[in-house]
Structures are given as structure tokens and as C-alpha cells.
N, C-alpha and C positions, 0 to 999 in steps of 0.2 A: 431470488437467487442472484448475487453478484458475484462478478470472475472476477477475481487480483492474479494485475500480471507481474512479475518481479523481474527487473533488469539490473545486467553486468552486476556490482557489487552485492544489490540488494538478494541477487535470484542464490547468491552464492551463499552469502551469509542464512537465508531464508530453507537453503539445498533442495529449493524447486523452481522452477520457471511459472507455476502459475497455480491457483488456489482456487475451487466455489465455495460460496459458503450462502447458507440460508438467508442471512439478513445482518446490518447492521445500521443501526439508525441513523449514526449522522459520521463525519469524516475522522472527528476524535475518536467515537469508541468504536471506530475501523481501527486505529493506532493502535487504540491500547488493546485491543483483543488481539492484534497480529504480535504485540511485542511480546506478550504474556506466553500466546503459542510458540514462536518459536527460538524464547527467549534471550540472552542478555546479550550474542554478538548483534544479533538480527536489533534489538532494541536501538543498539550505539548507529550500524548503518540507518536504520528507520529515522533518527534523530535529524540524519543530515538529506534525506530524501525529501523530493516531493510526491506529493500525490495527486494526478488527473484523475480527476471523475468524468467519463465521459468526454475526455478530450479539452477541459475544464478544467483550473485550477481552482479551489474552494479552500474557504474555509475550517477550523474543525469543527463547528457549529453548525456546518452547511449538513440538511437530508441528501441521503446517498437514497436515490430512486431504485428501483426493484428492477433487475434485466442491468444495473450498470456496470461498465466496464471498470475501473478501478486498475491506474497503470503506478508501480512506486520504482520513481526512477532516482537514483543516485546523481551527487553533480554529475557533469561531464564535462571533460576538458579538451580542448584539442587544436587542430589548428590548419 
């Protein structure tokens, strides 16, 4: 099981603060399963997000291990 946590823009377009889900193989078809679910605003903010795996920036190619955190943060700007 991995937790996706969704912040400021992401959590809004997404309209939850945080997801489990059984499994996804690697950090792409984390993307595209999350875009599909909670589709086409959530898709455009997803576009411009990052995503840590475990406090880890990856790849989409990279294996998302079993137990990870999964955080999708939108820029941030400020000052």
C-alpha cells in the first residue's frame, strides 16, 4: 500500500488532501492512474507538479517501493 499526499493546488483540484492505494509499479503509472481518476482539472495541475517518493525526487521510470509515501506538490512561489 502507498499514501499520496496532495498539496495547496494539487489537493484542491484532486478534492482530498491524501489517497492509499494498493500498488503502483513505478512513478509514471502513479501519473497516469491518478490523472484518469480524478480527471482532466486534477490531469492539467498533475502536469505541472512534482512528485517525492519518499522524500526523493524520481524519475517516471523509477519503482515506487510498497509502504511509500508519495507527496504531489504544485510550484511554490514566494518570498
Amino acid at each position: 500500500m502507498i499514501r499520496v499526499r496532495y498539496f495547496a493546488g494539487a489537493a484542491d483540484a484532486a478534492g482530498r488532501d491524501e489517497l492509499q492505494l494498493d500498488a503502483a509499479s513505478t512513478v509514471g503509472a502513479l501519473k497516469q492512474h491518478l490523472a484518469e481518476s480524478h480527471g482532466a482539472e486534477f490531469a492539467g495541475v498533475l502536469g505541472r507538479c512534482s512528485l517525492m517518493v519518499n522524500g526523493s525526487r524520481l524519475g517516471d521510470d523509477a519503482q515506487i517501493p510498497d509502504a511509500a509515501t508519495v507527496d504531489v506538490l504544485p510550484p511554490f512561489a514566494g518570498g
